[in-house]
C-alpha positions in Angstrom: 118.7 88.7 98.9 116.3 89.4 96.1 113.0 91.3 96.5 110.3 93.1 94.5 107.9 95.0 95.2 104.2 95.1 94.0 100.2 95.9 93.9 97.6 93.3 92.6 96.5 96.0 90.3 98.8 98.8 88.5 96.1 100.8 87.3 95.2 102.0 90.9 98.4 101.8 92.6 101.8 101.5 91.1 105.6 101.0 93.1 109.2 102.1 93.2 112.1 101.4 94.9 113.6 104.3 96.1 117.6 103.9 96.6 118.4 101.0 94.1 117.7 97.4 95.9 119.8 98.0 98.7 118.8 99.1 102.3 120.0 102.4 104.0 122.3 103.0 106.7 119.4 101.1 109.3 119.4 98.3 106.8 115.7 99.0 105.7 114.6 99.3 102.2 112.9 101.9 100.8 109.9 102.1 98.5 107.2 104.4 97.4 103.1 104.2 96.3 101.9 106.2 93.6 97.6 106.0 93.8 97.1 106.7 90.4 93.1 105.3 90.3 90.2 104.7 92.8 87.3 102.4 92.6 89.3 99.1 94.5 90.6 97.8 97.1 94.5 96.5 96.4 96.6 94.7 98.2 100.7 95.7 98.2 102.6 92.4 98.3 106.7 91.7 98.6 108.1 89.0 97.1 111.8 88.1 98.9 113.5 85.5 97.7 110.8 84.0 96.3 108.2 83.8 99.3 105.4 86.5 98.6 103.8 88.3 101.6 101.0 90.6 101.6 102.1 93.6 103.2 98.6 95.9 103.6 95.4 96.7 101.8 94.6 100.4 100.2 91.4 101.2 99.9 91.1 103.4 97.0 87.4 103.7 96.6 
């Protein structure tokens, strides 16, 4: 399986896997948020073998 994971705008909110690209001992996979803006609302999206699904919306205003 291959995944990334991302915002619709890096200037606001920007994303990091946190143990490589494989999941933990549950078998979930990690990643962390860093707001680094405000004035939008973004939405976080992950892309798994090529299928993209919109995970949330932040609202950073």
């Amino acid at each position: 399986m291959s995944y990334t994971f991302v915002t619709a705008n890096g200037d606001i909110l920007q994303t990091s896997i946190v143990k490589d690209a494989y999941p933990d001992a549950q078998g979930r996979y990690l990643c962390r948020l860093t707001v680094t803006g405000c004035g939008d609302t973004v939405g976080v999206y992950c892309n798994i073998d090529g299928n993209t699904y919109k995970l949330f919306t932040v609202d950073c205003q």
